[in-house]
N, C-alpha and C positions, 0 to 999 in steps of 0.2 A: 429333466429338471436342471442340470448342472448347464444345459446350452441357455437354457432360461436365465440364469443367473449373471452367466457371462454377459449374454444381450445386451442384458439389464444393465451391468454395471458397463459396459460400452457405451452405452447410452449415458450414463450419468456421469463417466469421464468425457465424452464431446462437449456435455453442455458446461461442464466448469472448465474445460481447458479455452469454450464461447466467450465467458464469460471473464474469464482471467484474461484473454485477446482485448474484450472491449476498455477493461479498468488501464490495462498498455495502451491504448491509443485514446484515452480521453484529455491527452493533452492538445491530442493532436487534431481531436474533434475542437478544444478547442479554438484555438489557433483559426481553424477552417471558419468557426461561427462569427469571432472577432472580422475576419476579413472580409466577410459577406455582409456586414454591417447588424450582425443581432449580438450586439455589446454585453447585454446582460444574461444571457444564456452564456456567450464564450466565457467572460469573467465568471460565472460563478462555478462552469466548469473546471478554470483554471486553479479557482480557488479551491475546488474539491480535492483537487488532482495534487496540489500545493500541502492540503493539509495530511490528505493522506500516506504522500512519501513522508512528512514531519511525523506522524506517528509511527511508520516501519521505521524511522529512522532513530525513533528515541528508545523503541522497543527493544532493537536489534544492538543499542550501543548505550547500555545503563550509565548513569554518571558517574565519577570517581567517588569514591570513598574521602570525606575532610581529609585533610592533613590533623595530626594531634599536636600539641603544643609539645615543646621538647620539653618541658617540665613534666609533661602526663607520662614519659616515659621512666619506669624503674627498671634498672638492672642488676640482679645479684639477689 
């Protein structure tokens, strides 16, 4: 039962560490599509690839907090 389980999860670790390899190289697909002349496949790949660093990046780096007006502050 327990060599079943490993397999298994073997298995479902190859296919996401597959599949986290193709999301890394789909700039670089591509790049490749742009040069072989199918324009609209590369750009929208480019753009996918584009949006999706923009969302780990906004994810991973929340925006600051306002500044407050020095009047909103009381001390004492």
């Amino acid at each position: 039962m327990l060599g079943t389980i490993t397999a298994f999860m073997a298995i479902v670790m190859v296919l996401i560490l597959r599949n986290l390899a193709k999301v890394a190289l789909t700039p670089v697909y591509a790049v490749r599509d742009i040069h072989r002349g199918r324009y609209v496949r590369g750009l929208v790949l480019l753009s996918c690839s584009g949006l999706a660093a923009w969302a780990i990046w906004s994810v991973s780096h929340p925006a600051r907090p306002k500044a407050l007006p020095v009047a909103a502050f009381h001390i004492g």
